[in-house]
C-alpha positions as CSV (number, residue, x, y, z in Angstrom):
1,X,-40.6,116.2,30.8
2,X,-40.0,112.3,30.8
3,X,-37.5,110.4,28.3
4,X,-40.4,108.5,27.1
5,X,-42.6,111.8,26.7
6,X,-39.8,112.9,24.1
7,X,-39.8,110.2,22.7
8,X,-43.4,109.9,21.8
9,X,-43.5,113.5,20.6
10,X,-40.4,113.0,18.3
11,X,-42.7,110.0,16.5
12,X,-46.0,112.3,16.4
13,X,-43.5,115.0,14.6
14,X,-42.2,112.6,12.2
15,X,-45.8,111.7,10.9
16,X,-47.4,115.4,11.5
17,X,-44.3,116.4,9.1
18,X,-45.4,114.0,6.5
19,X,-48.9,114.4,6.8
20,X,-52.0,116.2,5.6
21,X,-54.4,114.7,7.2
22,X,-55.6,115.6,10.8
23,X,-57.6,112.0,12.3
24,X,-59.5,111.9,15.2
25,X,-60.2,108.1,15.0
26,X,-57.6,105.9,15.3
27,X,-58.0,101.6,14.2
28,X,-56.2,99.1,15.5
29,X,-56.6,96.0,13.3
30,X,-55.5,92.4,15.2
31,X,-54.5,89.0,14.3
32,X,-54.9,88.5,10.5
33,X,-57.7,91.8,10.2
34,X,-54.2,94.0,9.0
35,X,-56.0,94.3,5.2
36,X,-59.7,94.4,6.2
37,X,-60.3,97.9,5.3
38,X,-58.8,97.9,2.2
39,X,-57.3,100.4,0.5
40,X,-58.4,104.6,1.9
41,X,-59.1,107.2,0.2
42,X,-55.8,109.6,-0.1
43,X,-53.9,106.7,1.6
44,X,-50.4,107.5,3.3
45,X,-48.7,104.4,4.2
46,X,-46.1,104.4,7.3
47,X,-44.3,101.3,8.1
48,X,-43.3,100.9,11.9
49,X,-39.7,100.9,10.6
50,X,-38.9,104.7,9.2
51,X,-41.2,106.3,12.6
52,X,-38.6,106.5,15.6
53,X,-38.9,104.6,18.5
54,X,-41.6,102.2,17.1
55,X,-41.6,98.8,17.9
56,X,-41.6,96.2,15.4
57,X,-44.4,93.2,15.2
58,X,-42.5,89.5,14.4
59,X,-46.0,87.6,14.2
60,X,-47.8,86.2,11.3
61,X,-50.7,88.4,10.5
62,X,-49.7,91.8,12.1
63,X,-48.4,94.1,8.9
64,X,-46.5,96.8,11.1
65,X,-47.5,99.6,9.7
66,X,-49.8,103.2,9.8
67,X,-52.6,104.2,7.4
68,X,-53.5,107.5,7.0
69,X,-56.7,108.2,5.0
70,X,-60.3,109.1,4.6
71,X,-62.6,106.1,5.4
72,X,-66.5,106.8,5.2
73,X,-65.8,110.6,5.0
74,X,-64.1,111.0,7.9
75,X,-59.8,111.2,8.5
76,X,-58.7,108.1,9.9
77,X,-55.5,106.9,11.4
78,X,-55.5,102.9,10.8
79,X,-52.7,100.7,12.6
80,X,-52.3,96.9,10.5
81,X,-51.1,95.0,13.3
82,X,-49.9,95.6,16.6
83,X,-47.8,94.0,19.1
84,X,-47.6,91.9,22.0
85,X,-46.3,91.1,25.3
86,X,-45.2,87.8,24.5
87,X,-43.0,89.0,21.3
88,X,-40.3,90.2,24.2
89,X,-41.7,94.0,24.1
90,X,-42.5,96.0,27.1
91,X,-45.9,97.1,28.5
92,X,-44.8,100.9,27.7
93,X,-43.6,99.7,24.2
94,X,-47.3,98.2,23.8
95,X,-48.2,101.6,25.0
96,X,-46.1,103.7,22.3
97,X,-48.4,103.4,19.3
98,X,-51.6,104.9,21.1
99,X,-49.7,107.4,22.9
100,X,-48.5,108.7,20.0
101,X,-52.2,108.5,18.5
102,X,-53.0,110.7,21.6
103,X,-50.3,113.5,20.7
104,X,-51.6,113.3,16.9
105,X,-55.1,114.3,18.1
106,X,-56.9,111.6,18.0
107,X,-60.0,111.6,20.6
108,X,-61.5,107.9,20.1
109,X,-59.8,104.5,19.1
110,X,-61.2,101.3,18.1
111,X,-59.3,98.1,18.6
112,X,-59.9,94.7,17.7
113,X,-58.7,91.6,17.8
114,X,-58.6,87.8,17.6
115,X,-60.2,85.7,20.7
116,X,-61.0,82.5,22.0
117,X,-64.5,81.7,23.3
118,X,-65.1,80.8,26.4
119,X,-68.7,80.9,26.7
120,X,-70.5,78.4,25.2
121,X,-73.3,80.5,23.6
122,X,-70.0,81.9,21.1
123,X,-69.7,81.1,18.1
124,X,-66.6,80.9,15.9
125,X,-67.2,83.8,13.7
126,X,-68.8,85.8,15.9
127,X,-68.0,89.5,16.6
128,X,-67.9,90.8,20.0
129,X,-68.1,94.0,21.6
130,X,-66.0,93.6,24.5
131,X,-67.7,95.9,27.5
132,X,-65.2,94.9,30.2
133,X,-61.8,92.9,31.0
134,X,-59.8,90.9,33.5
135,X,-55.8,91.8,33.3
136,X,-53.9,88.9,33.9
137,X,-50.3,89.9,31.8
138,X,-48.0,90.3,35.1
139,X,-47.3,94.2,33.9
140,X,-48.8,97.6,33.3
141,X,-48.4,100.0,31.0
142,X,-48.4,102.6,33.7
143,X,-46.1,101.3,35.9
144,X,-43.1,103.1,36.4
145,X,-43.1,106.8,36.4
146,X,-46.1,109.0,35.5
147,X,-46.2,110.6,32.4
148,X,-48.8,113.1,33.6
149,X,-48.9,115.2,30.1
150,X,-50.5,112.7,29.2
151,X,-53.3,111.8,32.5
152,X,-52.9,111.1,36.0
153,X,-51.2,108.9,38.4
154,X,-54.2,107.0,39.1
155,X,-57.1,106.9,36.4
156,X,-59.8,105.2,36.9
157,X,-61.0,102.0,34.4
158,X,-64.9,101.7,35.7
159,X,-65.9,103.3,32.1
160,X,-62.7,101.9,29.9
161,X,-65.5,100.2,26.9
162,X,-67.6,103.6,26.4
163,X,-71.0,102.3,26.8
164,X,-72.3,105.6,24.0
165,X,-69.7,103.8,21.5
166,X,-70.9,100.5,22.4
167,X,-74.1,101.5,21.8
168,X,-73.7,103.0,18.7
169,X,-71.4,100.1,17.4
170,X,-75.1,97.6,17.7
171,X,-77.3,100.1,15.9
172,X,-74.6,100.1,13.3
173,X,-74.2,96.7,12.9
174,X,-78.3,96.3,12.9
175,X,-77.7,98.7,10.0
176,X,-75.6,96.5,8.3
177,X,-77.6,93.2,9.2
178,X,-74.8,91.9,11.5
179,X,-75.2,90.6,14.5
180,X,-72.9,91.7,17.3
181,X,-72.6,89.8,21.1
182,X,-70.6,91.4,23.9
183,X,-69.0,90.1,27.2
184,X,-65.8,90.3,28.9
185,X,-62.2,89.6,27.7
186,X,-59.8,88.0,29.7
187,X,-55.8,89.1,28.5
188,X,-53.6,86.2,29.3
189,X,-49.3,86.7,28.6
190,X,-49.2,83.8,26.0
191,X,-47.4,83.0,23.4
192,X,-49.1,79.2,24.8
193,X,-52.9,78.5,24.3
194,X,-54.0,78.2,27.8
195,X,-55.3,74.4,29.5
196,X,-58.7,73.4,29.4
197,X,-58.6,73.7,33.5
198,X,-57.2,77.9,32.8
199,X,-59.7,78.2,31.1
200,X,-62.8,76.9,33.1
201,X,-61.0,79.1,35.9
202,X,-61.0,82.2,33.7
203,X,-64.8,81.1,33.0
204,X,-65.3,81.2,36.7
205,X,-64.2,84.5,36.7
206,X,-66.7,85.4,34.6
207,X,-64.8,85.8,31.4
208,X,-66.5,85.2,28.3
209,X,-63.5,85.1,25.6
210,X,-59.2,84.9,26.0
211,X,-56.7,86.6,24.0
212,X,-52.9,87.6,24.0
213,X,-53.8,91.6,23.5
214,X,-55.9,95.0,23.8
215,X,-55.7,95.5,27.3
216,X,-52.4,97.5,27.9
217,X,-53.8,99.6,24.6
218,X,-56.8,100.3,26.9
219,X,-55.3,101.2,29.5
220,X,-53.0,103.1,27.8
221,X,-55.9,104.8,26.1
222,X,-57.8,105.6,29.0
223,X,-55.1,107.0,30.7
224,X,-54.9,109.8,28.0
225,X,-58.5,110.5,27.8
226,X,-59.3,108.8,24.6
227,X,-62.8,106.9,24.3
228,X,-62.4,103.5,23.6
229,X,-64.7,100.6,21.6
230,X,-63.5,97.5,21.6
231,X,-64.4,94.5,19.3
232,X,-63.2,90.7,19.3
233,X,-63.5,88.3,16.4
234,X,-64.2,84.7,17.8
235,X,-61.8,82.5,15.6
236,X,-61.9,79.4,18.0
237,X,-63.2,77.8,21.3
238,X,-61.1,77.9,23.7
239,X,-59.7,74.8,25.5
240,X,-61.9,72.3,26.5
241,X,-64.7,74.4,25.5
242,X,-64.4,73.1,21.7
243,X,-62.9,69.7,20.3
244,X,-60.7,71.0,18.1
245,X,-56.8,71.4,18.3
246,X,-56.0,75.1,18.4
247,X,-53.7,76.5,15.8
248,X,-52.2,80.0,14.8
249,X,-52.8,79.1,11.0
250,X,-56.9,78.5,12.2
251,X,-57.1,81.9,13.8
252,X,-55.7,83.0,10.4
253,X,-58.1,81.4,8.4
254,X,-61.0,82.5,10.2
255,X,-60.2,86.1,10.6
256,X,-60.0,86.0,7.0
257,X,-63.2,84.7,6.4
258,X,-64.5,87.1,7.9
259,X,-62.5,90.3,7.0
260,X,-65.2,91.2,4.9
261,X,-68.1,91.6,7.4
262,X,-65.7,93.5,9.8
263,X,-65.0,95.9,7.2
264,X,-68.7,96.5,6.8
265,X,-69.3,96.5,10.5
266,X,-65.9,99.5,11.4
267,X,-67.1,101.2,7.9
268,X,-70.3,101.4,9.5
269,X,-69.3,102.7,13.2
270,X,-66.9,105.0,11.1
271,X,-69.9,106.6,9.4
272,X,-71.3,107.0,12.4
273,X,-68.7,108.6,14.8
């Protein structure tokens, strides 16, 4: 057994000590999203600080903490914030949280997060399932040695955005009368907004919208088996593509602007899971 494998069962132990409640759908809620859902029903609130080994978020926007409730009838394991490779942490600190979703029996996660638009038929204020990525954060979450409790040396990402959860993400947002794009996300290091000539090279790529996160949770995640949906609010253009000076406190006000509809939208795919 690895040092990190005891780790991350010490944490599950901790909250399966304190808890009644047995999720099998885990949230992960980005930049400025942390109080989207609201309050649950039979809430249990865990800040990052009193579960071992967690690591703790120092942006704006990210809460640090784990929400344990009932959310459309069905037990739910929420995480307000998460955090990033450009705070300092490692990619298997990144990792830690969904891990230890894994060991608590969850079987699906859905993430989401704050993105910049690089194709030009986005919108700011758009939601977007993401159904693929491009890694460019110069690490992985697997690297080192394998923690083959958990999956194998070599998984394979060709199916890391479930196309049924996809799927079923647009009939619930037709349900809701929201309207929900998708394309590819392209994970950059940060903390810096990238150049207008980045970004027409990660348009060449054929990425449709940049961010600072997610990908080391989905590989993570689909290294422990765990289905995966994946959603990205637009709260910008990204570089070049828009005229606008790009600022943190923008993302912030955008994301809650829109809190609202997203909570209809993971209420929705919720009910439907």
């Amino acid at each position: 057994m690895t040092r990190e494998l005891k780790k991350l069962q010490k944490a599950a132990r901790f909250l399966q000590k304190r808890t009644t409640i047995s999720p099998k759908i885990g949230l992960v809620l980005g930049s400025g999203l942390s109080d989207a859902l609201g309050k649950l029903e039979r809430e249990e609130r865990f800040p990052w600080e009193r579960i071992p080994y967690f690591p703790q978020p120092t942006v704006v926007g990210h809460a640090g903490e784990w929400v344990l409730g009932i959310l459309e009838k069905k037990p739910v394991l929420v995480s307000r914030g998460r955090v990033h490779f450009y705070e300092g942490y490692s990619m298997s600190e990144l990792a830690f949280p969904i891990r230890v979703m894994k060991l608590m029996g969850i079987e699906r996660v859905i993430l989401t997060n704050a993105a910049g638009a690089i194709n030009k038929d986005f919108s700011v204020g758009d939601f977007v399932l993401i159904r693929d990525h491009i890694n460019l954060i110069p690490d992985n979450p697997l690297r080192g040695e394998n923690i083959s409790e958990l999956g194998p040396r070599f998984p394979n990402l060709l199916d890391a955005y479930s196309a049924r959860l996809r799927a079923l993400a647009k009939e619930a947002a037709q349900g809701v009368g929201l309207d929900l794009k998708e394309g590819v996300y392209i994970a950059t290091p940060g903390p810096m907004y990238e150049t207008p000539a980045e970004i027409e090279a990660y348009r060449r790529l054929g990425a449709d919208l940049v961010g600072m996160s997610t990908v080391p949770e989905v590989i993570a995640a689909r290294h422990c088996g765990l289905e995966v949906l994946a959603i990205s609010l637009v709260t910008n253009m990204a570089a070049g593509i828009g005229t606008d000076k790009l600022t943190h406190e923008e993302v912030l006000e955008i994301t809650k602007r829109r809190a609202g509809d997203l909570a209809k939208l993971l209420r929705a795919i919720v009910a439907k899971l």
